[in-house]
LUMPAZA-202695 format. One record per residue (C-alpha): residue in three letters; y, z, x; residue number from 1. Coordinates in nm, 2 decimals. Last residue first. Layout:
BEGIN
+------+--------+--------+--------+-----+
| type |     c2 |     c3 |     c1 | seq |
+------+--------+--------+--------+-----+
|  ala |      Y |      Z |      X | NUM |
...
+------+--------+--------+--------+-----+
This chain:
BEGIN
+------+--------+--------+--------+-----+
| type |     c2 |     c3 |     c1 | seq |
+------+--------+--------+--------+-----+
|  unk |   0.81 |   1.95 |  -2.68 | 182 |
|  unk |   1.12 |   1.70 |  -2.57 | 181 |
|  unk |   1.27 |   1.52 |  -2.76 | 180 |
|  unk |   1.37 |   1.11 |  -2.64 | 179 |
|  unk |   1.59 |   0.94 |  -2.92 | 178 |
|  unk |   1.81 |   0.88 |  -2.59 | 177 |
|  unk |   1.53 |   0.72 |  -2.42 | 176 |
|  unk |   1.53 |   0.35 |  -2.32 | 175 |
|  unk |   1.96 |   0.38 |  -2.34 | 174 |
|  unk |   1.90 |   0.68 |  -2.12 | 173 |
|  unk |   1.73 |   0.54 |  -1.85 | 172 |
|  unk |   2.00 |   0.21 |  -1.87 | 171 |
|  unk |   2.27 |   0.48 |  -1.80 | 170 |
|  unk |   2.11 |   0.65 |  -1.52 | 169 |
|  unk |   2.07 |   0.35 |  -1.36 | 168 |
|  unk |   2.41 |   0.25 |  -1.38 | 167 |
|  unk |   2.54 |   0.53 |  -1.30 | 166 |
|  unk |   2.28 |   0.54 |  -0.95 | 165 |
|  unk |   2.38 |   0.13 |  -0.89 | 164 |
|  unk |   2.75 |   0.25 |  -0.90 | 163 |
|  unk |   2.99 |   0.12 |  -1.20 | 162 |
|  unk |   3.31 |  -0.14 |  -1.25 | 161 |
|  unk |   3.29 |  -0.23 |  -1.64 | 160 |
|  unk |   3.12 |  -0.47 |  -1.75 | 159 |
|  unk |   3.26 |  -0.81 |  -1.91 | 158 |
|  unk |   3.46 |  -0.97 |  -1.70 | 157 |
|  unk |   3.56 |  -1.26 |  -1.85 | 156 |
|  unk |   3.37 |  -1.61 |  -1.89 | 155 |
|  unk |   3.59 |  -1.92 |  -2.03 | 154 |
|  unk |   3.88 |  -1.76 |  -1.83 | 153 |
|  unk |   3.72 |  -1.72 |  -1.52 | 152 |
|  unk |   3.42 |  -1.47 |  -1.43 | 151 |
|  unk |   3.14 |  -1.50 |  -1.17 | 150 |
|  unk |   3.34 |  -1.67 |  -0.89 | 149 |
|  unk |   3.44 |  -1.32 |  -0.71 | 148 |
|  unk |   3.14 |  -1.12 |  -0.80 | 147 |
|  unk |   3.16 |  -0.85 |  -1.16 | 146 |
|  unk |   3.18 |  -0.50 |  -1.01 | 145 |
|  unk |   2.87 |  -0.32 |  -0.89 | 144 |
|  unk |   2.94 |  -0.05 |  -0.68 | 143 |
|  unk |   2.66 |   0.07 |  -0.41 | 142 |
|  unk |   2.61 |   0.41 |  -0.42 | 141 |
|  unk |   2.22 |   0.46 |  -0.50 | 140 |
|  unk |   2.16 |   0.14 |  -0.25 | 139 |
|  unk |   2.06 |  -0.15 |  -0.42 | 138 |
|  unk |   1.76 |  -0.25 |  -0.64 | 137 |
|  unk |   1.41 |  -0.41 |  -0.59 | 136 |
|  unk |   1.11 |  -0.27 |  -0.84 | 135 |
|  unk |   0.81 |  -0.44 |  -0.76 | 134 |
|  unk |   0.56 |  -0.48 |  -1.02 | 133 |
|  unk |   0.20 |  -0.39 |  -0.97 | 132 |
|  unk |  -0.08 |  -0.52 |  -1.25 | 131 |
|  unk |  -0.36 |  -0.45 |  -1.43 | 130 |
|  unk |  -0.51 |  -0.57 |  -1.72 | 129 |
|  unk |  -0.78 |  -0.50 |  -1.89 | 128 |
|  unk |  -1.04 |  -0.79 |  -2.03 | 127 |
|  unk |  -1.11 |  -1.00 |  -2.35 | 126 |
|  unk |  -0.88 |  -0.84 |  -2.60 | 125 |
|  unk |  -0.64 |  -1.16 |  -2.62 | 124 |
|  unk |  -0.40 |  -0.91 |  -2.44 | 123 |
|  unk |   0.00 |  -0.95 |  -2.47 | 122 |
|  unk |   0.29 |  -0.85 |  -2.21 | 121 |
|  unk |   0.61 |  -0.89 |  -2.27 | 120 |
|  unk |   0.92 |  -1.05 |  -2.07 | 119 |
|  unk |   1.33 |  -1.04 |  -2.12 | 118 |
|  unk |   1.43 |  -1.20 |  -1.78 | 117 |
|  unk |   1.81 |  -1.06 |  -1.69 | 116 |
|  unk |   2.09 |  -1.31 |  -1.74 | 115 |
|  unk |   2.26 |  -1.46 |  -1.44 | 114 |
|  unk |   2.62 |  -1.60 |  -1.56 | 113 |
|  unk |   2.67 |  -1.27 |  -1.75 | 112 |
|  unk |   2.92 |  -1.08 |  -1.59 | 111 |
|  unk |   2.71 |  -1.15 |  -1.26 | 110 |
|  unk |   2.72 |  -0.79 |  -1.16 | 109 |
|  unk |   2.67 |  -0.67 |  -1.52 | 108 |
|  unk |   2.38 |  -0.98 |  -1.52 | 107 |
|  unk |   2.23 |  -0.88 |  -1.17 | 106 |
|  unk |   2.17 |  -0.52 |  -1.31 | 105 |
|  unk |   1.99 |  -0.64 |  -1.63 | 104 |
|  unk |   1.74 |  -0.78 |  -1.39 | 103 |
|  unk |   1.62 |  -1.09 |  -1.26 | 102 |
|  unk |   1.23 |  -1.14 |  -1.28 | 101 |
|  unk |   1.03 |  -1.31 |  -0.96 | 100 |
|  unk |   0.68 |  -1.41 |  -1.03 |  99 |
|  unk |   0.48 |  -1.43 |  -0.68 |  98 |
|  unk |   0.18 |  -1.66 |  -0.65 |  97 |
|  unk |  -0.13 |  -1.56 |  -0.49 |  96 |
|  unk |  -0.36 |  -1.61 |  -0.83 |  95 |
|  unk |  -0.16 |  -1.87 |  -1.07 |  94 |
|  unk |  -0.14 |  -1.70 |  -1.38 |  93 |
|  unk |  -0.01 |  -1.94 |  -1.61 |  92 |
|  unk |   0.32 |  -1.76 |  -1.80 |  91 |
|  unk |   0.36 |  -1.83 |  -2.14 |  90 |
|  unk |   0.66 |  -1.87 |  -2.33 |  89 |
|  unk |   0.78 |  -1.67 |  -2.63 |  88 |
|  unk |   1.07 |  -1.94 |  -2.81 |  87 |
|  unk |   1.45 |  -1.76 |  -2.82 |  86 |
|  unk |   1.55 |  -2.03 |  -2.57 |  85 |
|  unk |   1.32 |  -1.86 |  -2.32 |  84 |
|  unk |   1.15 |  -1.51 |  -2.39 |  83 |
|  unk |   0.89 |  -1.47 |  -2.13 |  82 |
|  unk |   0.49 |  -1.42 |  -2.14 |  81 |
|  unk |   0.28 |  -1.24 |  -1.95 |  80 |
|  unk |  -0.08 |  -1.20 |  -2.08 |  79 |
|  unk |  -0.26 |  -1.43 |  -1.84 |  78 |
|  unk |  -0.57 |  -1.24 |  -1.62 |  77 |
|  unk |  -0.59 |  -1.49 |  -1.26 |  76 |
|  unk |  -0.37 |  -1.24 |  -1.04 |  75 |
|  unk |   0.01 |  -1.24 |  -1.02 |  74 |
|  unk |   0.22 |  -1.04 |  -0.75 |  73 |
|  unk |   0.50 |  -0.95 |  -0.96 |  72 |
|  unk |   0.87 |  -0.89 |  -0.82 |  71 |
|  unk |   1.14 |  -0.73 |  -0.99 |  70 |
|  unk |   1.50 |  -0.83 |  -0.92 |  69 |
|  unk |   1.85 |  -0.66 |  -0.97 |  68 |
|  unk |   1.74 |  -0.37 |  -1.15 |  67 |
|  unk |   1.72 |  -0.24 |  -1.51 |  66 |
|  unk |   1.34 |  -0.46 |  -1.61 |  65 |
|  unk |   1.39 |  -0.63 |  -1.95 |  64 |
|  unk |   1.19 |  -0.55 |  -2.29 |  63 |
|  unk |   0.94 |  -0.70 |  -2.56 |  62 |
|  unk |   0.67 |  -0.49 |  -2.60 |  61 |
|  unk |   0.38 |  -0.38 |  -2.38 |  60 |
|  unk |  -0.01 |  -0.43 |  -2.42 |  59 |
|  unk |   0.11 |  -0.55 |  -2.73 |  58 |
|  unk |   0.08 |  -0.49 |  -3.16 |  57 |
|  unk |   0.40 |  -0.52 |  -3.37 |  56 |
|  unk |   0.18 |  -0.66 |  -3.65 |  55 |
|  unk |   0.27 |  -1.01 |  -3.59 |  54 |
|  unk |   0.26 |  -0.98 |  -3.18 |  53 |
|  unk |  -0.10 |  -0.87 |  -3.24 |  52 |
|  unk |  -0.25 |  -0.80 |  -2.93 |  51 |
|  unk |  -0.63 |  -0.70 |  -2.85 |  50 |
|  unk |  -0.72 |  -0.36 |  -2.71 |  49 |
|  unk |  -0.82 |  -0.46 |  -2.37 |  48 |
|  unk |  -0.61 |  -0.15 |  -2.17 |  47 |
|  unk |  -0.28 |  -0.24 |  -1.98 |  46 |
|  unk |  -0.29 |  -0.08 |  -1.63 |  45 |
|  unk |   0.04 |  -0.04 |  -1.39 |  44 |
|  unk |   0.06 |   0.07 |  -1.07 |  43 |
|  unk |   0.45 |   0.07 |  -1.02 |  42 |
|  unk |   0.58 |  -0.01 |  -0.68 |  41 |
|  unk |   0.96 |   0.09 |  -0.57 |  40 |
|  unk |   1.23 |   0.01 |  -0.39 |  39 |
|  unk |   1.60 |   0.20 |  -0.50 |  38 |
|  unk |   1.76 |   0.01 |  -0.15 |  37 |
|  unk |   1.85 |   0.19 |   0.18 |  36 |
|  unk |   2.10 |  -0.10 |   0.36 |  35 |
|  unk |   2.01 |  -0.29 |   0.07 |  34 |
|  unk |   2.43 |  -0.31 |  -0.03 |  33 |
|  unk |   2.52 |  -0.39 |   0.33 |  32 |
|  unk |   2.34 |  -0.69 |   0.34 |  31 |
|  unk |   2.41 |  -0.83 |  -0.04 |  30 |
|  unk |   2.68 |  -1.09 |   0.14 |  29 |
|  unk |   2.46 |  -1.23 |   0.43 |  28 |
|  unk |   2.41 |  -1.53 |   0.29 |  27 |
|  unk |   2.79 |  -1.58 |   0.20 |  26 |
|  unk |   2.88 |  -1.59 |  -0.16 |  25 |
|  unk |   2.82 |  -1.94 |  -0.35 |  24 |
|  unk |   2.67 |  -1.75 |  -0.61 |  23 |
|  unk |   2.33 |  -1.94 |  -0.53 |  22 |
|  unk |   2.38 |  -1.87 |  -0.16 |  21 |
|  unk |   2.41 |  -1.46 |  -0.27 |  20 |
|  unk |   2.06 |  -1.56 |  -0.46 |  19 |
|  unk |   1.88 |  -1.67 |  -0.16 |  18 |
|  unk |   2.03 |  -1.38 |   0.01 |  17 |
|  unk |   1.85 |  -1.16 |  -0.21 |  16 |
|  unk |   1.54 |  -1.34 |  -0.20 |  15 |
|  unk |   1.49 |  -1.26 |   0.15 |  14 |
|  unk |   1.56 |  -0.90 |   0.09 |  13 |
|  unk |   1.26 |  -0.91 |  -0.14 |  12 |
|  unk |   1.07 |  -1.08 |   0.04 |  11 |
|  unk |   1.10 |  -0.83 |   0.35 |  10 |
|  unk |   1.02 |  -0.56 |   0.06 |   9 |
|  unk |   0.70 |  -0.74 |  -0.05 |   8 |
|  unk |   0.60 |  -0.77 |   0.30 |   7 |
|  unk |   0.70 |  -0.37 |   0.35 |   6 |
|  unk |   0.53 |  -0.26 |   0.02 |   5 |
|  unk |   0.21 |  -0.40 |   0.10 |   4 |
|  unk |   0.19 |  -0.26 |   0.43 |   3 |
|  unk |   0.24 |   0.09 |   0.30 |   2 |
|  unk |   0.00 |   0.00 |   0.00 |   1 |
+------+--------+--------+--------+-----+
């Protein structure tokens, strides 16, 4: 796992100055902002209990990840799907392959011109999944502000300056404000 998570993190970076060159930002741009990044791995296990999207039934519902980019080593079991042009797409598993998710983070710091990947994850009831996401987020303290370039007059700013750790905080309880505790 310790080796795991430093190629995935290396990645990770790399794909971080890929999309500073897609903001037409420097490459180096992000660098100081993953100096000591929120990383994480999740172990994740969705049982076989079959899906029924029509009957509010999923290995796990419809959501987005809070970060700026989740990775997803995929095996050969399907169930991802993401929501494009309001249709529920399909993703092929291709063994090997990384799937890379933007986060809701990216989009405040984007001011909407990236938009976070709203994904699910349905079972046909044949087999159990499992599966290891990559959480990939800035430093605590970083402050994300809508980028130069981001915003103009068609597209204003439309979050408010905040740190990566308010930010967090903020999305955490959004998920679980109706949260009570026994």
């Amino acid at each position: 796992m310790d080796s795991y998570f430093h190629q995935v993190s290396q990645i990770g970076l790399k794909l971080v100055e890929l999309l500073a060159l897609a903001l037409n930002l420097p490459e180096k741009y992000f660098e100081m902002s993953f100096e000591n990044p929120i990383a994480l791995l999740r172990l994740l296990h969705y049982s076989n209990e079959k899906s029924d999207p029509s009957n509010g039934v999923f290995s796990c519902g419809a959501h987005s990840d809070y970060g700026m980019i989740t990775l997803l080593l995929v095996d050969s079991n399907s169930g991802l799907q993401i929501l494009f042009k309001n249709k529920w797409i399909s993703v092929p598993p291709k063994k090997g392959m990384f799937i890379v998710n933007l986060g809701d983070m990216l989009e405040w710091w984007t001011s909407g011109l990236f938009h976070s990947t709203v994904h699910r994850v349905i079972c046909d009831g044949g087999y159990e999944r499992y599966s290891i996401p990559f959480f990939f987020e800035p430093n605590y303290d970083t402050k994300i502000d809508c980028l130069e370039g981001c915003w103009r007059e068609r597209n204003p700013k439309k979050y408010e300056r905040v740190t990566m750790g308010k930010f967090l905080k903020m999305k955490y309880y959004e998920t679980h404000k109706d949260f009570e505790p026994t």
